[in-house]
PDB file of N, CA, C and O in Angstrom:
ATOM      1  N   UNK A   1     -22.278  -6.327  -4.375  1.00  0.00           N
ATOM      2  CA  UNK A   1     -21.379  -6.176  -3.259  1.00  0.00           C
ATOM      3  C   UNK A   1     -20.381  -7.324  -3.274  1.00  0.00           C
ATOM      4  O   UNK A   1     -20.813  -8.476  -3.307  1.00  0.00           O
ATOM      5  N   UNK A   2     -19.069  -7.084  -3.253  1.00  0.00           N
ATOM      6  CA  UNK A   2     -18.078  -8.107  -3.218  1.00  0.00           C
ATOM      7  C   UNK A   2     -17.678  -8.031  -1.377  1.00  0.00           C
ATOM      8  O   UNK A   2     -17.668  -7.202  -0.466  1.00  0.00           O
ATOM      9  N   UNK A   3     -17.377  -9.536  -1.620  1.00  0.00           N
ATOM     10  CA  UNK A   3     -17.416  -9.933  -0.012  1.00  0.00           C
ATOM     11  C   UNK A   3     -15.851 -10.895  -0.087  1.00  0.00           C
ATOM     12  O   UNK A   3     -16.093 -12.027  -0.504  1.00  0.00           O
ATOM     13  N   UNK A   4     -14.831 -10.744   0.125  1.00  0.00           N
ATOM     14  CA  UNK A   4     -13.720 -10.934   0.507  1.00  0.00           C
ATOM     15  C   UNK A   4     -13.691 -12.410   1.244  1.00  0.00           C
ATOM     16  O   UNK A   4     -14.393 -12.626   2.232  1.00  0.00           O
ATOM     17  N   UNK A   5     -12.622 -13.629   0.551  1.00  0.00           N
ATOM     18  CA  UNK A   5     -13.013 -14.800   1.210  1.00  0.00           C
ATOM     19  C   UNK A   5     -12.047 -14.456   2.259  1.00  0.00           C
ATOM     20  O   UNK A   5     -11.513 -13.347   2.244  1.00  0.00           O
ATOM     21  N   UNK A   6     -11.736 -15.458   3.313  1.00  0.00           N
ATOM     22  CA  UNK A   6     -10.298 -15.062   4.383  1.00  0.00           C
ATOM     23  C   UNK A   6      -8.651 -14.968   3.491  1.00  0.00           C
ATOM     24  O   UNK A   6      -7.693 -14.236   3.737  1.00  0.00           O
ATOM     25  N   UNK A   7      -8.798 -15.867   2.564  1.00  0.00           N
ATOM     26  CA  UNK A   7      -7.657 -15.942   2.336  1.00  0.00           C
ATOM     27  C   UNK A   7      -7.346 -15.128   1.323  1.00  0.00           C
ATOM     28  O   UNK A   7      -6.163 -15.110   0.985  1.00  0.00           O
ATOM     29  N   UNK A   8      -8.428 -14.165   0.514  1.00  0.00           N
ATOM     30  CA  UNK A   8      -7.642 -13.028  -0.350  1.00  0.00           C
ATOM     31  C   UNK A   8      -7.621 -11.981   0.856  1.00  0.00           C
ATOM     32  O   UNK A   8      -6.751 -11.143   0.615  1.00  0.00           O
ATOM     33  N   UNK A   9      -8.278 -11.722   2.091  1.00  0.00           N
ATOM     34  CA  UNK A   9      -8.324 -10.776   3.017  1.00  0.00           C
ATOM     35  C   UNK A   9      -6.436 -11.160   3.401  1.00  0.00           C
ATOM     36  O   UNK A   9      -5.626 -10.236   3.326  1.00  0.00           O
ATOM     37  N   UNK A  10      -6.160 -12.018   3.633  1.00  0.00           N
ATOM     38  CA  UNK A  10      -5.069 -12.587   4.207  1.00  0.00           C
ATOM     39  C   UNK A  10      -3.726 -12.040   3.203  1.00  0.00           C
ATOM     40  O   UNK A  10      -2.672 -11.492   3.525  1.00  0.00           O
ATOM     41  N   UNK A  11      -4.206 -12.401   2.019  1.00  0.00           N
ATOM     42  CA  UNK A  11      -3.306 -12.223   0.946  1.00  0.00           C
ATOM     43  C   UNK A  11      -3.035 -10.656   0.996  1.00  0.00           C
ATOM     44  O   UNK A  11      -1.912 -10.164   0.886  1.00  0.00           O
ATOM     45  N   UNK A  12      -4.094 -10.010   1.159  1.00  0.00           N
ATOM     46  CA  UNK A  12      -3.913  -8.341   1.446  1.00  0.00           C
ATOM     47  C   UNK A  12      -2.906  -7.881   2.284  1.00  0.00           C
ATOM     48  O   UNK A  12      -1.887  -7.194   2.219  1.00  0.00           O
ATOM     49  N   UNK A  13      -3.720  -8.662   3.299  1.00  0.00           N
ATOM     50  CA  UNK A  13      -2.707  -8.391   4.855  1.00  0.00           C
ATOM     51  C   UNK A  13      -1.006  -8.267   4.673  1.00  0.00           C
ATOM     52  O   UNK A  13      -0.265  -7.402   5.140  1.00  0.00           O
ATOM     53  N   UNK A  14      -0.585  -9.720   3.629  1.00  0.00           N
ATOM     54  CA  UNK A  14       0.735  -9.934   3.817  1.00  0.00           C
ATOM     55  C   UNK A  14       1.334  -8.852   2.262  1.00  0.00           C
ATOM     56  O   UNK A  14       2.515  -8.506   2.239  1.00  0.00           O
ATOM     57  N   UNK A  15       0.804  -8.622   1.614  1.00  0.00           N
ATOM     58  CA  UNK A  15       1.292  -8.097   0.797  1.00  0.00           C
ATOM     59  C   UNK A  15       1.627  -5.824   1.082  1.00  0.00           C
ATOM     60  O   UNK A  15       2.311  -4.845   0.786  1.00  0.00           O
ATOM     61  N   UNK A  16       0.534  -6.326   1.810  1.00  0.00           N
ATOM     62  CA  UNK A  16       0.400  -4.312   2.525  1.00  0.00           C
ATOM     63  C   UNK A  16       2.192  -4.967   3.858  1.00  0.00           C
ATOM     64  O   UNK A  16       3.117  -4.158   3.776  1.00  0.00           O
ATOM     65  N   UNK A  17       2.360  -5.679   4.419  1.00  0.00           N
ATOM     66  CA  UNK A  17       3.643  -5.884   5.420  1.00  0.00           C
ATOM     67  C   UNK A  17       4.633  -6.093   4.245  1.00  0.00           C
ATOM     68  O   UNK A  17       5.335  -5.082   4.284  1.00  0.00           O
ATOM     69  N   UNK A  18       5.001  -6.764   3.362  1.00  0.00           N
ATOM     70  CA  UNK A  18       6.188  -6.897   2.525  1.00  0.00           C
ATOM     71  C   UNK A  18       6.608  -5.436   1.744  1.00  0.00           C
ATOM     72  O   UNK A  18       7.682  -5.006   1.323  1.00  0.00           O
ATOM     73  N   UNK A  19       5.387  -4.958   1.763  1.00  0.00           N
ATOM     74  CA  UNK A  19       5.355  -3.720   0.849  1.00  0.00           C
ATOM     75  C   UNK A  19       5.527  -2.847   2.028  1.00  0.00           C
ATOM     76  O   UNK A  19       6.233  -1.950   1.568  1.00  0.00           O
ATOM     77  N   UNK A  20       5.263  -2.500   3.546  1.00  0.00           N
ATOM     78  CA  UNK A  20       5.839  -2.007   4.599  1.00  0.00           C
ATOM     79  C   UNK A  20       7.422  -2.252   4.577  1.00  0.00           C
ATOM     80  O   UNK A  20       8.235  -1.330   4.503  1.00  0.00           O
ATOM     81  N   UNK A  21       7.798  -3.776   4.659  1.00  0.00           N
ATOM     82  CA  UNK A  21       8.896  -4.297   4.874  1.00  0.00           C
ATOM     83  C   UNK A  21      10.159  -3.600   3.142  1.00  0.00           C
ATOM     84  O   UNK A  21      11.348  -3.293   3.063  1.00  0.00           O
ATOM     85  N   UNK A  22       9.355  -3.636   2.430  1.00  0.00           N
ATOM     86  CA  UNK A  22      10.066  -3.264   1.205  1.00  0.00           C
ATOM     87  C   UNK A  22      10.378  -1.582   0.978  1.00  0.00           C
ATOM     88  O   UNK A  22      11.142  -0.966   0.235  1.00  0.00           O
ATOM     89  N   UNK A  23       9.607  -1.273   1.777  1.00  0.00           N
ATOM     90  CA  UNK A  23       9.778   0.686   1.992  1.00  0.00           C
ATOM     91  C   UNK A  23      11.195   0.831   2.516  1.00  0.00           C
ATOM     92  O   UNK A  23      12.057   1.588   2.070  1.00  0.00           O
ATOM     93  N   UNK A  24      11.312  -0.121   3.660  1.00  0.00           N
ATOM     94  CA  UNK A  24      12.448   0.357   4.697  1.00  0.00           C
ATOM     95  C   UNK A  24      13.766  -0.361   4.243  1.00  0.00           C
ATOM     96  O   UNK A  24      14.707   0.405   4.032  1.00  0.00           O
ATOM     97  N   UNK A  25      14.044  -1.952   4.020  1.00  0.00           N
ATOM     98  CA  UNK A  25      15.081  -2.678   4.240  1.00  0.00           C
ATOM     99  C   UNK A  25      15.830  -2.235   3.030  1.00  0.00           C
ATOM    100  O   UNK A  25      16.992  -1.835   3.114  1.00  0.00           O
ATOM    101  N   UNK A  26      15.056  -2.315   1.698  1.00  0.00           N
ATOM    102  CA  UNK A  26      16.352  -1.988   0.642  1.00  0.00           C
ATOM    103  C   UNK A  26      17.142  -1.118   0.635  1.00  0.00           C
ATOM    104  O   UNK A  26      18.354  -1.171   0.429  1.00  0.00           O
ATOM    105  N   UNK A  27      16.106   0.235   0.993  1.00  0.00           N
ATOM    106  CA  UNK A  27      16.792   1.477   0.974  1.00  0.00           C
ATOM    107  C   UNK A  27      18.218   1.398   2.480  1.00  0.00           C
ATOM    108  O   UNK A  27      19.363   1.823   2.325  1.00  0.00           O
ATOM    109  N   UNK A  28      17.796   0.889   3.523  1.00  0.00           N
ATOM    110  CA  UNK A  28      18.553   0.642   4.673  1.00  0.00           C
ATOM    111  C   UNK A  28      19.797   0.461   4.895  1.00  0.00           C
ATOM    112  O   UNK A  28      20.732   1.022   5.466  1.00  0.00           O
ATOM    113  N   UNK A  29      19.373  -1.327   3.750  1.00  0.00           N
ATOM    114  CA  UNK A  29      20.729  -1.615   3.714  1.00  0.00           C
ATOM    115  C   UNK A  29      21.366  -1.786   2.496  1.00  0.00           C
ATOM    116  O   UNK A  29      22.117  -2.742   2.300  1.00  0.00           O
ATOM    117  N   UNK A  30      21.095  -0.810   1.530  1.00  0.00           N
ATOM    118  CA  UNK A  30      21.890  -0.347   0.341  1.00  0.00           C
ATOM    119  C   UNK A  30      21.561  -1.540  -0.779  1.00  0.00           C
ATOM    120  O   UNK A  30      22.010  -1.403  -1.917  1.00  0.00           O
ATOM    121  N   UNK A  31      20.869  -2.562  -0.475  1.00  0.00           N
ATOM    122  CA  UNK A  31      21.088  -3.276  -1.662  1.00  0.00           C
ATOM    123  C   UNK A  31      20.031  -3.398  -2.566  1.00  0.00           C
ATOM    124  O   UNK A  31      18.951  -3.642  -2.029  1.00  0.00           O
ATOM    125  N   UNK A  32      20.028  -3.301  -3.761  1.00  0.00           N
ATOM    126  CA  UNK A  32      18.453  -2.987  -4.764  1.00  0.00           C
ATOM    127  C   UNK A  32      17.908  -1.675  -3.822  1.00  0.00           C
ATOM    128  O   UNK A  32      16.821  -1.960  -3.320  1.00  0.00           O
ATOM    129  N   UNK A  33      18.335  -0.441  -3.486  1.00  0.00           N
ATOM    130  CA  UNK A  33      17.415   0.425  -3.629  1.00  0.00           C
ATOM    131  C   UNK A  33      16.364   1.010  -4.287  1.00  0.00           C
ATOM    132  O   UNK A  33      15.626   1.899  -3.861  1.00  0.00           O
ATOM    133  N   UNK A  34      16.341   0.481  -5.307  1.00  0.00           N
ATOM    134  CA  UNK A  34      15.463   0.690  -6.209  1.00  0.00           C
ATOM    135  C   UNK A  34      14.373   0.118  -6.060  1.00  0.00           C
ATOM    136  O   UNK A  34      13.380   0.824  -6.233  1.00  0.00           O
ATOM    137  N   UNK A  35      14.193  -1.128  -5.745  1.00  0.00           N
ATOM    138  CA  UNK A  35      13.135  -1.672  -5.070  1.00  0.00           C
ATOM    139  C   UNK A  35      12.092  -0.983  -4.005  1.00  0.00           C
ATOM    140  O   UNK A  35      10.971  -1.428  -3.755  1.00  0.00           O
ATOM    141  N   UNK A  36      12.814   0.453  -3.299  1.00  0.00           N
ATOM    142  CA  UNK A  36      12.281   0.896  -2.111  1.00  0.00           C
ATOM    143  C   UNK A  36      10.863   1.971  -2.523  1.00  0.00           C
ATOM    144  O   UNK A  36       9.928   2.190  -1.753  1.00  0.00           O
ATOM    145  N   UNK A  37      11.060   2.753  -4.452  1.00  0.00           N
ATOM    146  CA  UNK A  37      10.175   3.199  -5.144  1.00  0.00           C
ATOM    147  C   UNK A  37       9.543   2.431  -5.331  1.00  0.00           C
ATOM    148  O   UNK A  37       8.364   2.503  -4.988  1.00  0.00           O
ATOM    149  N   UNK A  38      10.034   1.391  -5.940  1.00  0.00           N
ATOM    150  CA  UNK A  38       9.048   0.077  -6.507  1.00  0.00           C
ATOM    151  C   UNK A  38       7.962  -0.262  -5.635  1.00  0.00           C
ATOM    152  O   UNK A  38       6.847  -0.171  -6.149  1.00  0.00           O
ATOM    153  N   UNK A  39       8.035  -0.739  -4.092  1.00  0.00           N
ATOM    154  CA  UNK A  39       7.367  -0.984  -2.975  1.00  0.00           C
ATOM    155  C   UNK A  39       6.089  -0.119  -2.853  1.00  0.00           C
ATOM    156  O   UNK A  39       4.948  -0.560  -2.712  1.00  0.00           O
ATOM    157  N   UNK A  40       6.489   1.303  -2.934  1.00  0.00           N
ATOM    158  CA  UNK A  40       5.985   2.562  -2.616  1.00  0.00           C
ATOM    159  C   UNK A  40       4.653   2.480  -3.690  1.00  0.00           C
ATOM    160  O   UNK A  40       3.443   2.636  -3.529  1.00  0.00           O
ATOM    161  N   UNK A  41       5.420   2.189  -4.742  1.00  0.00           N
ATOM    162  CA  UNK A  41       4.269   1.968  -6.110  1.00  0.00           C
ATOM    163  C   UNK A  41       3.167   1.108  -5.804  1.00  0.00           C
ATOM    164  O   UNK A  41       2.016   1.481  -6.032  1.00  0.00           O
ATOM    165  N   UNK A  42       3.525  -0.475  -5.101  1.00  0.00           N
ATOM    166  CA  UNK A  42       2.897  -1.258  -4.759  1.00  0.00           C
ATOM    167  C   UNK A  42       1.647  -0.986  -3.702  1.00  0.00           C
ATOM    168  O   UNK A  42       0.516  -1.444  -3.541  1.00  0.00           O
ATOM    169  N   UNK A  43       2.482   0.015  -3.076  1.00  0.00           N
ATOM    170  CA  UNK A  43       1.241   0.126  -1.309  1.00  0.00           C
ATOM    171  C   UNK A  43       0.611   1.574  -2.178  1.00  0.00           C
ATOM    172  O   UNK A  43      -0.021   2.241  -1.358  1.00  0.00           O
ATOM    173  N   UNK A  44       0.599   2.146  -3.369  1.00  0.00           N
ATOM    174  CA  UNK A  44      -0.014   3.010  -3.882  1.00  0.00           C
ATOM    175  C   UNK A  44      -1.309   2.429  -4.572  1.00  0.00           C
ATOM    176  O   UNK A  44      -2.402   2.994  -4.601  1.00  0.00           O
ATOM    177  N   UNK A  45      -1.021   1.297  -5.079  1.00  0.00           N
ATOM    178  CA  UNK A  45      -2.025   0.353  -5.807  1.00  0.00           C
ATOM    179  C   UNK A  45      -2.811   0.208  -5.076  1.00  0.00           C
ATOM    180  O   UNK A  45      -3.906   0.760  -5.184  1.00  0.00           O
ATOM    181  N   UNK A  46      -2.495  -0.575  -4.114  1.00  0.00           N
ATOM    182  CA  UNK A  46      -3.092  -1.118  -2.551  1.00  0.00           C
ATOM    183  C   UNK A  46      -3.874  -0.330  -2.245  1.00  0.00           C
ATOM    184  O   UNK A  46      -5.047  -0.701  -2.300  1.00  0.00           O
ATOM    185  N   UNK A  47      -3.557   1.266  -1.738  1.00  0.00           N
ATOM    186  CA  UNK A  47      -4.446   2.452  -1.100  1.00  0.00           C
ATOM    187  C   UNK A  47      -5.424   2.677  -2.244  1.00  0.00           C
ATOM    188  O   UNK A  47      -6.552   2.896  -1.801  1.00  0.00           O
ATOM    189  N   UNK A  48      -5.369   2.691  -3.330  1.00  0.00           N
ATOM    190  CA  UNK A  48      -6.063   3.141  -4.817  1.00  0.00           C
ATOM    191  C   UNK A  48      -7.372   2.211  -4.494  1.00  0.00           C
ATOM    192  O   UNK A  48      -8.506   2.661  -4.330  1.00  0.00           O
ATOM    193  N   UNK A  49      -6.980   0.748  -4.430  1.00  0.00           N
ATOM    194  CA  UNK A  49      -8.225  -0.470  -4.549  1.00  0.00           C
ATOM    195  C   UNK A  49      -8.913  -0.189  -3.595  1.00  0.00           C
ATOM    196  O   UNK A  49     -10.124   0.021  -3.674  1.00  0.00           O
ATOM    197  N   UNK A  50      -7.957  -0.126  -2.104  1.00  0.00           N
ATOM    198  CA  UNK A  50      -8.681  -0.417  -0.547  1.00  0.00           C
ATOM    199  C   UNK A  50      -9.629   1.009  -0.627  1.00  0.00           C
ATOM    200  O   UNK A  50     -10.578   0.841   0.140  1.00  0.00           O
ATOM    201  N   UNK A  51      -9.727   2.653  -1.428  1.00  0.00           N
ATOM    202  CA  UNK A  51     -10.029   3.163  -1.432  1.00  0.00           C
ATOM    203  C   UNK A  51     -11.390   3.258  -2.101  1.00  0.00           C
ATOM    204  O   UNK A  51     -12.435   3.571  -1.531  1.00  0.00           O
ATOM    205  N   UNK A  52     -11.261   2.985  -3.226  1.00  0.00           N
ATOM    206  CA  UNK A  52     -12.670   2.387  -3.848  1.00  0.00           C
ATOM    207  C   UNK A  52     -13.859   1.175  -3.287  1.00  0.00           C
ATOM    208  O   UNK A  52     -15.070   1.094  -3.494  1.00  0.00           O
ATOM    209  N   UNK A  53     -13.039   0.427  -2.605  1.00  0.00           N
ATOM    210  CA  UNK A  53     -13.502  -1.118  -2.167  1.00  0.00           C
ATOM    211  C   UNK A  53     -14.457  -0.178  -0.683  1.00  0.00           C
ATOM    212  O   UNK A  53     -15.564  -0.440  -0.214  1.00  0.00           O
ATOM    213  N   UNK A  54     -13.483   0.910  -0.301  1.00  0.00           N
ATOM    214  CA  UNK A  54     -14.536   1.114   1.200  1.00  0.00           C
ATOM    215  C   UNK A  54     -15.732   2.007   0.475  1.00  0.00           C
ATOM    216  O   UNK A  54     -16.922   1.806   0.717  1.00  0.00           O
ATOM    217  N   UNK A  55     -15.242   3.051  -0.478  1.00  0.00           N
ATOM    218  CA  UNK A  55     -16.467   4.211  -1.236  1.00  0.00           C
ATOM    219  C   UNK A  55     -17.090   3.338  -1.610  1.00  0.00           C
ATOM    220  O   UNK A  55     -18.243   3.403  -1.183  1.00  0.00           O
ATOM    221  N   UNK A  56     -16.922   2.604  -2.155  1.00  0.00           N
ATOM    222  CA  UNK A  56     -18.222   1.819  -2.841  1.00  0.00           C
ATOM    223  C   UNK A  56     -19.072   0.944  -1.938  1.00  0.00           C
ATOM    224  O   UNK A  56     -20.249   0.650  -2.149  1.00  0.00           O
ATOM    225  N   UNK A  57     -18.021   0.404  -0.473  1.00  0.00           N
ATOM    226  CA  UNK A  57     -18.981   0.206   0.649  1.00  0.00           C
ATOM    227  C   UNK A  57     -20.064   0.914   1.950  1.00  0.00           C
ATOM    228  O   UNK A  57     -20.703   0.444   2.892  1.00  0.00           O
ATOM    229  N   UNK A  58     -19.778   2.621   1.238  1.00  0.00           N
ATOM    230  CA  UNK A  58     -19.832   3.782   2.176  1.00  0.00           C
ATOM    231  C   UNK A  58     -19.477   2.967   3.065  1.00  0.00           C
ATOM    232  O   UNK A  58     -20.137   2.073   3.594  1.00  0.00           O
ATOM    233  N   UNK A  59     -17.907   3.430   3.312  1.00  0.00           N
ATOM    234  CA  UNK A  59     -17.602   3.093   4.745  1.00  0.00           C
ATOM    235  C   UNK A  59     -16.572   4.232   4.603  1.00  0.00           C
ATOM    236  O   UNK A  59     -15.356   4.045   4.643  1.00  0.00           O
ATOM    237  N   UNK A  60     -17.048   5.190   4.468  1.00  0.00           N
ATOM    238  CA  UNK A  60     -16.151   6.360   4.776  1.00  0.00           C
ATOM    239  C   UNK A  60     -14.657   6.867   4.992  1.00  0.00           C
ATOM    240  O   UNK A  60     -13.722   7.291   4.313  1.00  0.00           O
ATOM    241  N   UNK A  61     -14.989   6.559   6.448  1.00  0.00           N
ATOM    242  CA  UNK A  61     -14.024   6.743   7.454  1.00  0.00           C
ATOM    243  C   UNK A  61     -12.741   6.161   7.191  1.00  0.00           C
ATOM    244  O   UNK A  61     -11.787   6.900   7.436  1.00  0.00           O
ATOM    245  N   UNK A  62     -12.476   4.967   6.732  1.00  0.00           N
ATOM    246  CA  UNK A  62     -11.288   4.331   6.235  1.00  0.00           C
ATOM    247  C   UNK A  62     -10.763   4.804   5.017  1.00  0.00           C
ATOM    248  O   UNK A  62      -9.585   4.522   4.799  1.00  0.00           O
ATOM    249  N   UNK A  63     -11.451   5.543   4.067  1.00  0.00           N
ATOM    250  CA  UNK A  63     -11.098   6.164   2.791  1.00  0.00           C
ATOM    251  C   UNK A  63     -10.329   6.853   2.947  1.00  0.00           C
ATOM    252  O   UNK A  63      -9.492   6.946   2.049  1.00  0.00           O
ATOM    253  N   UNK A  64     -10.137   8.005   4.576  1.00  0.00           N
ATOM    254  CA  UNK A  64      -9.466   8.967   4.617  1.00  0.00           C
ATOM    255  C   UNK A  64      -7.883   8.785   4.981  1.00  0.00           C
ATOM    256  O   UNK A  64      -6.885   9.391   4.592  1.00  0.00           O
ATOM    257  N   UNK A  65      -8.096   7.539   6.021  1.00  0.00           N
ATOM    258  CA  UNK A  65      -6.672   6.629   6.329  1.00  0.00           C
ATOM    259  C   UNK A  65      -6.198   6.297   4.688  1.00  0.00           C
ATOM    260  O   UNK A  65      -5.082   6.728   4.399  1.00  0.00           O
ATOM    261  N   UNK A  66      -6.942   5.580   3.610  1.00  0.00           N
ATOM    262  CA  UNK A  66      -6.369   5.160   2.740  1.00  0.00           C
ATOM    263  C   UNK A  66      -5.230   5.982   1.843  1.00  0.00           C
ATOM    264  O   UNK A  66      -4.097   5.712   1.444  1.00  0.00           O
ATOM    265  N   UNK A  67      -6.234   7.272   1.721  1.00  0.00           N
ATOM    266  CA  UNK A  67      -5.909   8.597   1.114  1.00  0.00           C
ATOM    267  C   UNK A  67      -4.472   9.288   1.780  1.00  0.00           C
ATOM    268  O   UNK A  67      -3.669   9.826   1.019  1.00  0.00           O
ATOM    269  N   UNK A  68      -4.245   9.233   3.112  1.00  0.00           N
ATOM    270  CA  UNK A  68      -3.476   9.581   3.764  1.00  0.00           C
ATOM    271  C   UNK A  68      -1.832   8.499   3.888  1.00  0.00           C
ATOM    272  O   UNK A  68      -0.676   8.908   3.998  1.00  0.00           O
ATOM    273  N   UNK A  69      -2.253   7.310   3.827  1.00  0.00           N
ATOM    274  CA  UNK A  69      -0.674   6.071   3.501  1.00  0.00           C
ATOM    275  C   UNK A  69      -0.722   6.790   2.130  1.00  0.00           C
ATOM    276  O   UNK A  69       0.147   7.596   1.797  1.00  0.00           O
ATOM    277  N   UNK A  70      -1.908   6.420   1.254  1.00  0.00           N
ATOM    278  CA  UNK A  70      -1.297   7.116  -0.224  1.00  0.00           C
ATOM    279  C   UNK A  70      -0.673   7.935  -0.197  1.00  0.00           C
ATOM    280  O   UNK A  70       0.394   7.657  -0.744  1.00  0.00           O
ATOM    281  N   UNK A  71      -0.715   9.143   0.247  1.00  0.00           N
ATOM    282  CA  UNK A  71       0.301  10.436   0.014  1.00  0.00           C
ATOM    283  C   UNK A  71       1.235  10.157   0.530  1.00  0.00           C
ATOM    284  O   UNK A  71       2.150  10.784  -0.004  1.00  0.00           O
ATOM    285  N   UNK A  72       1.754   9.261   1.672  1.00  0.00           N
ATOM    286  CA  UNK A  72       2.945   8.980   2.255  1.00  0.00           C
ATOM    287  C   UNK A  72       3.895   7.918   0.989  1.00  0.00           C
ATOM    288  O   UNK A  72       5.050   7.971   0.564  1.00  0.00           O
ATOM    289  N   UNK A  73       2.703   6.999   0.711  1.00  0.00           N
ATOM    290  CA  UNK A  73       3.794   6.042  -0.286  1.00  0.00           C
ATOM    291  C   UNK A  73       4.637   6.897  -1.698  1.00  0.00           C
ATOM    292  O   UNK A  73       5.622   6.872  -2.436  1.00  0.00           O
ATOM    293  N   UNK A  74       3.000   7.825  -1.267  1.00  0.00           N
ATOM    294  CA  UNK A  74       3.755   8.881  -3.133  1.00  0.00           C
ATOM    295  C   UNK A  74       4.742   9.681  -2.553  1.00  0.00           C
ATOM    296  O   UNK A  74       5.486   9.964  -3.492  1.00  0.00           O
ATOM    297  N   UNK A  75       5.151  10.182  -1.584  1.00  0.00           N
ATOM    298  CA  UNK A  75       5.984  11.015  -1.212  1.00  0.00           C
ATOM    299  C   UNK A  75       7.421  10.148  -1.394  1.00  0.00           C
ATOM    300  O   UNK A  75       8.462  10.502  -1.947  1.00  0.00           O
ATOM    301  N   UNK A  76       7.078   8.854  -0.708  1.00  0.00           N
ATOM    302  CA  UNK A  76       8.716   7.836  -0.874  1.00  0.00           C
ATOM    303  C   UNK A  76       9.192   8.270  -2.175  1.00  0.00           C
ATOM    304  O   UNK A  76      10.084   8.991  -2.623  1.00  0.00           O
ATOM    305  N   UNK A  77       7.941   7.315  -2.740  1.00  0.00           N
ATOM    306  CA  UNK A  77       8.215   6.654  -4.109  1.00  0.00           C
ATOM    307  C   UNK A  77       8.510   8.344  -5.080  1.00  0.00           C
ATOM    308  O   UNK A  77       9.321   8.323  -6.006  1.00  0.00           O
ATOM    309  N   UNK A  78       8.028   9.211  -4.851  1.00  0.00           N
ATOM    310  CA  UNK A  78       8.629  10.079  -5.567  1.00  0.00           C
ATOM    311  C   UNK A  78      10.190  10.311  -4.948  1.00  0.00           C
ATOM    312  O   UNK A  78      11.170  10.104  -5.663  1.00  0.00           O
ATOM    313  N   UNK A  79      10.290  10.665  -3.849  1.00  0.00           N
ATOM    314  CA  UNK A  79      11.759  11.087  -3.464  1.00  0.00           C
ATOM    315  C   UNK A  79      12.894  10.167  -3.187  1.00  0.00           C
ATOM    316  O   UNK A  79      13.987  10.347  -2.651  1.00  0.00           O
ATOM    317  N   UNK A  80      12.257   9.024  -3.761  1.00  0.00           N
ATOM    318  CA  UNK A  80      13.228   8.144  -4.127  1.00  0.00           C
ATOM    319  C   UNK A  80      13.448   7.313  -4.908  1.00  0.00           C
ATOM    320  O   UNK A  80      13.993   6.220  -4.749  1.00  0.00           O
ATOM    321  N   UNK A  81      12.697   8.166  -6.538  1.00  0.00           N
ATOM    322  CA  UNK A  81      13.153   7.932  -7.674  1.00  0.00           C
ATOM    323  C   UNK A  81      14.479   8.737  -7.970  1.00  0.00           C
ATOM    324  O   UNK A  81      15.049   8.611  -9.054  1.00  0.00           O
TER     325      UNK A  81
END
């Protein structure tokens, strides 16, 4: 069983908000749009790990939230390649 110290929990935290923050601003305000797939890719990784990390903790219930941002990030990141 892997047990998460605070500060890779932390490191999660801020990287799932930049990768929030990276969905919206490039595409927004026109500059590096491209970055806004890129992001999408990132919080896809994210849902992929956080998805395994809860199955392998049977903790269910959060798998389905995970599963569900995933299809949202793949939806960006596809329709805005």
């Amino acid at each position: 069983m892997v047990n998460y110290s605070a500060m890779k929990v932390k490191f999660i935290g801020v990287s799932e908000l930049l990768g929030g923050i990276g969905l919206i601003l490039p595409w927004y305000t026109g500059i590096a749009p491209i970055l806004t797939p890129v992001a999408a890719i990132g919080l896809i990784t994210i849902m992929v790990l956080a998805a395994i990390y809860h199955f392998n903790h049977k903790e269910y219930g959060p798998v389905g939230l995970n599963m569900v941002l995933l299809a949202i990030a793949a939806f960006i990141a596809y329709g805005r390649f």
